[in-house]
Structure formats: C-alpha cells, structure tokens
N, CA, C and O atoms as a printed pandas DataFrame, in Angstrom:
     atom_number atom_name residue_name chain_id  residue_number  x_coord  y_coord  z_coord
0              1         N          UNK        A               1  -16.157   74.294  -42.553
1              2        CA          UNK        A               1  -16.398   75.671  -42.893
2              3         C          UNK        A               1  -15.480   76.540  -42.030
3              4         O          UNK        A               1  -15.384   76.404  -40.811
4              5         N          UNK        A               2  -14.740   77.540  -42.836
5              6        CA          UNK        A               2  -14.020   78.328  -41.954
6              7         C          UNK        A               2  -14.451   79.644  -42.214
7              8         O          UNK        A               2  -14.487   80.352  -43.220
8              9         N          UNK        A               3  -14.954   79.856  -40.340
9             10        CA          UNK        A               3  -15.604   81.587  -40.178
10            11         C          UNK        A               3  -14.370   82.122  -40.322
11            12         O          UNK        A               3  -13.223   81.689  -40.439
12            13         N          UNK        A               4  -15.211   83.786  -40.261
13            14        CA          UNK        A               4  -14.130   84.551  -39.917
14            15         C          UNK        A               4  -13.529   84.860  -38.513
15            16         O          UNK        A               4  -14.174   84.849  -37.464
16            17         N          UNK        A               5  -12.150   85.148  -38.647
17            18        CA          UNK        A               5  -12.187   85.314  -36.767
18            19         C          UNK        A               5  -13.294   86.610  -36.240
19            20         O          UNK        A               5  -14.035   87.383  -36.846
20            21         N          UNK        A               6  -13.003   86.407  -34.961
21            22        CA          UNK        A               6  -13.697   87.355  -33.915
22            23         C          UNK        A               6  -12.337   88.215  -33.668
23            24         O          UNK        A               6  -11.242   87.658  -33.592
24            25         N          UNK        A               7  -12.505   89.620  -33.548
25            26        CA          UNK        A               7  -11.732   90.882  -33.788
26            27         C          UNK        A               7  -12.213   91.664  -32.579
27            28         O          UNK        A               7  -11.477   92.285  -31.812
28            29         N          UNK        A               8  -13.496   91.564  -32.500
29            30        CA          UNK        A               8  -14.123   92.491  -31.547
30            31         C          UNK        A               8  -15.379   92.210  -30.756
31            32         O          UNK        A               8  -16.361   91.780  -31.361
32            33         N          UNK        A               9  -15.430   92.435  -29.341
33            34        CA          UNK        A               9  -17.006   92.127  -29.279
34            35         C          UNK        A               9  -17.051   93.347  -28.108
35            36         O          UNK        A               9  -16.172   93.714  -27.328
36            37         N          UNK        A              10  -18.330   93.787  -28.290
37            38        CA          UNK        A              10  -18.783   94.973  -27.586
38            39         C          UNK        A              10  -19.538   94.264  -26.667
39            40         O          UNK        A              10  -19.990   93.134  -26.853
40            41         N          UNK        A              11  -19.729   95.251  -25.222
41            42        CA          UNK        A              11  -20.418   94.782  -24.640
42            43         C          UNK        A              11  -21.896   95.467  -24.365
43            44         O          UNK        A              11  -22.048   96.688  -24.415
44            45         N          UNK        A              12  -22.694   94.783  -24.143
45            46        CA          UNK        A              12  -24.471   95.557  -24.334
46            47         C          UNK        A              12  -25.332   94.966  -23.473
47            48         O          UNK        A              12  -25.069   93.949  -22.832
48            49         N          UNK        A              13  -26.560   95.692  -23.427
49            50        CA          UNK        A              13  -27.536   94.952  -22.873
50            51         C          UNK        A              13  -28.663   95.278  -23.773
51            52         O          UNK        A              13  -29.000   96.394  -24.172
52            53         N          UNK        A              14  -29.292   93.914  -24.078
53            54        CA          UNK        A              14  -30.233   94.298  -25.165
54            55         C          UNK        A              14  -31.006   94.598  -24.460
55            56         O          UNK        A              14  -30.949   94.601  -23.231
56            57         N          UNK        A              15  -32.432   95.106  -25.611
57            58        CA          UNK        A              15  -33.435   95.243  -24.796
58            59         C          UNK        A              15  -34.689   94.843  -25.585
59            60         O          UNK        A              15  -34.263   94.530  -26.697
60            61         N          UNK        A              16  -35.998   94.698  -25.566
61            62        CA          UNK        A              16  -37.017   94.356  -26.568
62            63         C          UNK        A              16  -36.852   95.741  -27.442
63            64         O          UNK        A              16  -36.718   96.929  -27.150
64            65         N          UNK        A              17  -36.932   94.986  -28.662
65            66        CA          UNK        A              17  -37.067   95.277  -29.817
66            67         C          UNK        A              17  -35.797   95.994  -30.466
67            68         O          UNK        A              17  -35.756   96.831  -31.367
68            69         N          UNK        A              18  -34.611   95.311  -29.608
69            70        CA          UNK        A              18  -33.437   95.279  -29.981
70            71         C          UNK        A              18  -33.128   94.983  -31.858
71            72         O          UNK        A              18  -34.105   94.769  -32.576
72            73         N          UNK        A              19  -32.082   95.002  -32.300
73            74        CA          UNK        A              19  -31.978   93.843  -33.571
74            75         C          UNK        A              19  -29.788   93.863  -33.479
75            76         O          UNK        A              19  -28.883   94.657  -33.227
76            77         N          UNK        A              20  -29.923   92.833  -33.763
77            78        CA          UNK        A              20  -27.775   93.003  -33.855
78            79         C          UNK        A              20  -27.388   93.163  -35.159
79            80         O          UNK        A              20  -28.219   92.877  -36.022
80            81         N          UNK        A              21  -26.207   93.596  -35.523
81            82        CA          UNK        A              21  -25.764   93.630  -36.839
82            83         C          UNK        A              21  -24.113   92.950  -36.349
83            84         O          UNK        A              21  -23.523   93.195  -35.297
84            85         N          UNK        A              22  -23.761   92.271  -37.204
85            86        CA          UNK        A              22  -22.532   91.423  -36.894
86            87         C          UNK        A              22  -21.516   91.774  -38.553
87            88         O          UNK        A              22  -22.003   91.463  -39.640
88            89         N          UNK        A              23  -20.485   92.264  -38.468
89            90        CA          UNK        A              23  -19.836   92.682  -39.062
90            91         C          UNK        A              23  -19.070   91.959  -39.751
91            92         O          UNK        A              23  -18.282   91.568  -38.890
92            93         N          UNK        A              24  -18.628   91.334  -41.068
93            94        CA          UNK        A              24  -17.252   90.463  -41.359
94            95         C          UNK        A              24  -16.343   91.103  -41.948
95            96         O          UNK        A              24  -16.804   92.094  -42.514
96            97         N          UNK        A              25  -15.084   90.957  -42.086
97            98        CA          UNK        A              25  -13.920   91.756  -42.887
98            99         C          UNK        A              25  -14.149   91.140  -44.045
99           100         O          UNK        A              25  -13.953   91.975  -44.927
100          101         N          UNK        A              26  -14.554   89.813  -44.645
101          102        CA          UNK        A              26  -14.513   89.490  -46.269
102          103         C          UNK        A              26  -15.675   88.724  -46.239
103          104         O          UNK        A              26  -16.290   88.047  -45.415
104          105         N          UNK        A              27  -15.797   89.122  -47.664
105          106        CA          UNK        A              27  -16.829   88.680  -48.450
106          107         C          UNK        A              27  -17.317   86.689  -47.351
107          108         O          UNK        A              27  -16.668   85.768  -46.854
108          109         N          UNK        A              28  -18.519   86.992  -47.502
109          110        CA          UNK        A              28  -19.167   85.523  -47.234
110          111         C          UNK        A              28  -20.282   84.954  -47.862
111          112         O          UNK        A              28  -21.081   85.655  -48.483
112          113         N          UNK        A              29  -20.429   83.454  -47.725
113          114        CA          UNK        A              29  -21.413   83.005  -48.646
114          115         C          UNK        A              29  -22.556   82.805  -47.947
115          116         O          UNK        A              29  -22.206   82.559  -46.793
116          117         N          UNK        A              30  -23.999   82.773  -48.051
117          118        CA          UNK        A              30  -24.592   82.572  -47.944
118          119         C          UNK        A              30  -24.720   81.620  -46.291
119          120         O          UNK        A              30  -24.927   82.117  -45.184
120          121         N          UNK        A              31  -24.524   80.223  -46.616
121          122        CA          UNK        A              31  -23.662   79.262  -45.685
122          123         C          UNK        A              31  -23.373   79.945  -44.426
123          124         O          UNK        A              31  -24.027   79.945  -43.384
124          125         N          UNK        A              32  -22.372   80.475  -44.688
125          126        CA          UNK        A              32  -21.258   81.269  -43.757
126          127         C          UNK        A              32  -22.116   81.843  -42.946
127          128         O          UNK        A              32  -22.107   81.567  -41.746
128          129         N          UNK        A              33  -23.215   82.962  -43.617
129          130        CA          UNK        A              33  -23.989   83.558  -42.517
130          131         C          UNK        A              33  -24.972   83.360  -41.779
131          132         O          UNK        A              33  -25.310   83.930  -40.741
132          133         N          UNK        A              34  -25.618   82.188  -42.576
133          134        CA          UNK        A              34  -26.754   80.948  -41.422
134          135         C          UNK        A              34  -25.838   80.125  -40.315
135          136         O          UNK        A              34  -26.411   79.677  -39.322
136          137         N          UNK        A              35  -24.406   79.925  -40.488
137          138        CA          UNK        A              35  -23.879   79.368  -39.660
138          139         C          UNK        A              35  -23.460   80.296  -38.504
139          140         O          UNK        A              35  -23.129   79.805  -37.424
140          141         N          UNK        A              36  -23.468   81.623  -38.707
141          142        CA          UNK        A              36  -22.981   83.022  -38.038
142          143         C          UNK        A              36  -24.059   83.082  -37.233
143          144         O          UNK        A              36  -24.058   82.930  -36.011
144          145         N          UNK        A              37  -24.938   83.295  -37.901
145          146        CA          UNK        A              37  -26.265   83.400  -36.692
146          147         C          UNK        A              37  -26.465   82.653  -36.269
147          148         O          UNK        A              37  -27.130   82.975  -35.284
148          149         N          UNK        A              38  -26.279   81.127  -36.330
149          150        CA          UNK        A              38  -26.864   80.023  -35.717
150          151         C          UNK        A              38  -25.688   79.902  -34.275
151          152         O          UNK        A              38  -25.694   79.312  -33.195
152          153         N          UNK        A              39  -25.034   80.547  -34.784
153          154        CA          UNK        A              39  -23.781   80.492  -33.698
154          155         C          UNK        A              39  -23.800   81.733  -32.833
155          156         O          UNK        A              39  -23.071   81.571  -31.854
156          157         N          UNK        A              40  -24.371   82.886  -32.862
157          158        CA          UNK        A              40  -24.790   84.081  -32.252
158          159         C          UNK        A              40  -25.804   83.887  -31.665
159          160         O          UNK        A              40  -25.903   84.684  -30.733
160          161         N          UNK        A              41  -26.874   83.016  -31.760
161          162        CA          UNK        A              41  -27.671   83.265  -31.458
162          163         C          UNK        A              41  -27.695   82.207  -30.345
163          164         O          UNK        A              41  -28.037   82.706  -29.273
164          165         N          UNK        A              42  -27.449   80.966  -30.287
165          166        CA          UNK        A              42  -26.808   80.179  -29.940
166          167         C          UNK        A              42  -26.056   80.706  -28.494
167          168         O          UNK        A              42  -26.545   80.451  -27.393
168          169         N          UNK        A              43  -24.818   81.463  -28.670
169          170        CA          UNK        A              43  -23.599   81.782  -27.252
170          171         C          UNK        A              43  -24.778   82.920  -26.789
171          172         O          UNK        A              43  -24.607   83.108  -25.584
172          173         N          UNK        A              44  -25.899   83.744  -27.279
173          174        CA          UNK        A              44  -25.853   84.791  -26.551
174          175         C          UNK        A              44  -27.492   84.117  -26.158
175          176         O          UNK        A              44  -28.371   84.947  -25.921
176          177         N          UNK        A              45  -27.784   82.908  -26.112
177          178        CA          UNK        A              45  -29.242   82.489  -25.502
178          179         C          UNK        A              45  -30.724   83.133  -26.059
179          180         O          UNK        A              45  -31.798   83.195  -25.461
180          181         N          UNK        A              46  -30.334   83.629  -27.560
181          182        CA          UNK        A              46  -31.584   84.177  -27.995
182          183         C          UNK        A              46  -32.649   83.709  -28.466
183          184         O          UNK        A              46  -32.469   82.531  -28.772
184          185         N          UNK        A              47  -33.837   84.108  -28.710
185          186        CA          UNK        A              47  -34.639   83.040  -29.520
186          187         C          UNK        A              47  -34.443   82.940  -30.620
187          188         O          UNK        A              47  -33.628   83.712  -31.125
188          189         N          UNK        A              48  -35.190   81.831  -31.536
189          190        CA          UNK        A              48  -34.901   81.517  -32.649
190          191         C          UNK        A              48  -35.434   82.599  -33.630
191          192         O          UNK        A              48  -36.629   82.855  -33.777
192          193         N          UNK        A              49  -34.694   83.034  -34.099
193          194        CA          UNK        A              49  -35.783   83.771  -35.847
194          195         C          UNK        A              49  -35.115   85.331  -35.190
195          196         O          UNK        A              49  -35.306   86.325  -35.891
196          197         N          UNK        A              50  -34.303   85.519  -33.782
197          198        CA          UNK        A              50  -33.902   86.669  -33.372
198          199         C          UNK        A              50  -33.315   88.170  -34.666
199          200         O          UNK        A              50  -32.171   88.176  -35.121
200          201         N          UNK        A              51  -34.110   89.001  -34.942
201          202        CA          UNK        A              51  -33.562   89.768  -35.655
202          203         C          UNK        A              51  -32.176   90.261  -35.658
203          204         O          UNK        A              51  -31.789   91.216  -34.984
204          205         N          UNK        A              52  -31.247   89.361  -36.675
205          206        CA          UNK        A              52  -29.543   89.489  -36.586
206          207         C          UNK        A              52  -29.340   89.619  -38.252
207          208         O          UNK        A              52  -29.747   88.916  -39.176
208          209         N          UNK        A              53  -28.630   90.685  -38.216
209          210        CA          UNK        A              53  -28.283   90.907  -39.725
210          211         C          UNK        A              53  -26.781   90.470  -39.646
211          212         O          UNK        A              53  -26.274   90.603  -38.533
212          213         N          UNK        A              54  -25.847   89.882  -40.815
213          214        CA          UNK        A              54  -24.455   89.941  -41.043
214          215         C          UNK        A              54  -24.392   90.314  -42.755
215          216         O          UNK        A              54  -24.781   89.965  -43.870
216          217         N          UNK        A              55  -23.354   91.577  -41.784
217          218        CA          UNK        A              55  -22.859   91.623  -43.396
218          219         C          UNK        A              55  -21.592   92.097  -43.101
219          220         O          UNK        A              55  -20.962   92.389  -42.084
220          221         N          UNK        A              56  -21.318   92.080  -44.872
221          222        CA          UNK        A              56  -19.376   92.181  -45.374
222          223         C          UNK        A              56  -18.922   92.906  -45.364
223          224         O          UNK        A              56  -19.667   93.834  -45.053
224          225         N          UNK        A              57  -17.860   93.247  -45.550
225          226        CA          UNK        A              57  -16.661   94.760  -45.309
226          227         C          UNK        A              57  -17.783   95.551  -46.721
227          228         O          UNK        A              57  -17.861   96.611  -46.099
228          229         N          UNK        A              58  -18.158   95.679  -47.293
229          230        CA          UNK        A              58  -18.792   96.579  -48.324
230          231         C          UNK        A              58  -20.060   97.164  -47.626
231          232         O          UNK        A              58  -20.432   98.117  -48.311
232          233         N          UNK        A              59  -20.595   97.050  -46.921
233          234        CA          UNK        A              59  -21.932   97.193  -46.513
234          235         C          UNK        A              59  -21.643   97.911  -45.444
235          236         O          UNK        A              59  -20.867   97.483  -44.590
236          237         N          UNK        A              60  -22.398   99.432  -45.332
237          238        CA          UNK        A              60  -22.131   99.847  -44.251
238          239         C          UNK        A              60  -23.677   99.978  -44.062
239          240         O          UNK        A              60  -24.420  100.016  -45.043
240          241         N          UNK        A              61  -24.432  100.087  -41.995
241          242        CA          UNK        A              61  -25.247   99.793  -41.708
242          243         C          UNK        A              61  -25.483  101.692  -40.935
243          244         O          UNK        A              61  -24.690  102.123  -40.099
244          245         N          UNK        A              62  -26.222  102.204  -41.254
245          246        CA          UNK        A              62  -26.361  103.274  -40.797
246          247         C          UNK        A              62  -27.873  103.846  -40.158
247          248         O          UNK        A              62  -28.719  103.730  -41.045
248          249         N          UNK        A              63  -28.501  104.460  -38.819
249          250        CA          UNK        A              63  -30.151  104.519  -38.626
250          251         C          UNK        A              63  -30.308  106.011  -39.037
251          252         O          UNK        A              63  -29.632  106.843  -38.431
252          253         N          UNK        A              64  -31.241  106.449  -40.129
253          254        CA          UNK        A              64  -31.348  107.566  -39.961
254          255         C          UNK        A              64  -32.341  107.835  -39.409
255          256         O          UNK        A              64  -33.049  106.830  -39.477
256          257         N          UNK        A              65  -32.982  108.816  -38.741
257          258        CA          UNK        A              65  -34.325  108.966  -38.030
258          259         C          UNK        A              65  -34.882  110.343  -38.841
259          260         O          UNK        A              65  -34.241  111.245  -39.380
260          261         N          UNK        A              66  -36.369  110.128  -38.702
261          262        CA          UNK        A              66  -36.999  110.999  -39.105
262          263         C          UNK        A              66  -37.321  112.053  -37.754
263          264         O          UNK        A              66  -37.668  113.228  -37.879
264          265         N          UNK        A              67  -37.168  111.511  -36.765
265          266        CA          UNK        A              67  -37.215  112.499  -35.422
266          267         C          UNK        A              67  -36.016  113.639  -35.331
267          268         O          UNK        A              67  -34.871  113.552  -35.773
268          269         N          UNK        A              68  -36.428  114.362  -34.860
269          270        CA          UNK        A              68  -35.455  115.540  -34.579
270          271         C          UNK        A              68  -36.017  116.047  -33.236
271          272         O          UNK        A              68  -35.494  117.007  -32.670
C-alpha cells in the first residue's frame, strides 16, 4: 500500500477531549485510512478507538461555535 507522503506536521499538545484531523492531498480508499490511523495512532502513543478523522483534498474541516 502506498500512503501519501508527509508534507507537514504541526506541533501540539493534546489535551482530554482533544480529537485530530489528518489531511491528504488525493483522494483515498477506505484501506488507506484505517492504515493512516493505525499508523497515527501508533507513532503518537494513543489509545485505541482515539478520535482521528482523515480526510481528502475535497473536504474541508471547519468548528463553528454557538458561543459568542
């Protein structure tokens, strides 16, 4: 299976009740993104089932809040 490369990585400190979003430049299958998280989750020591979304250059991820 060939990921996509790594382009960028930010640096953070999570915190409880964190969640990650992991970005790809092209389209991926299914596959691709159980292997993405299994591999994120994996280098960064998280637990299993860790709330990690990936998605594709089409998908943009935005929080709106109802707070003001």
């Amino acid at each position: 299976m060939s990921l996509p490369d790594v382009t960028e990585i930010q640096r953070w400190a999570l915190q409880p009740g964190d969640r990650l979003i992991v970005s790809t430049d092209r389209e991926i299958s299914m596959a691709e993104v159980e292997e993405i998280k299994a591999r994120v989750i994996a280098a960064l020591v998280l637990p299993a089932g860790f709330p990690l979304l990936v998605t594709g250059p089409s998908v943009n991820v935005e929080v709106v809040s109802g707070h003001d």
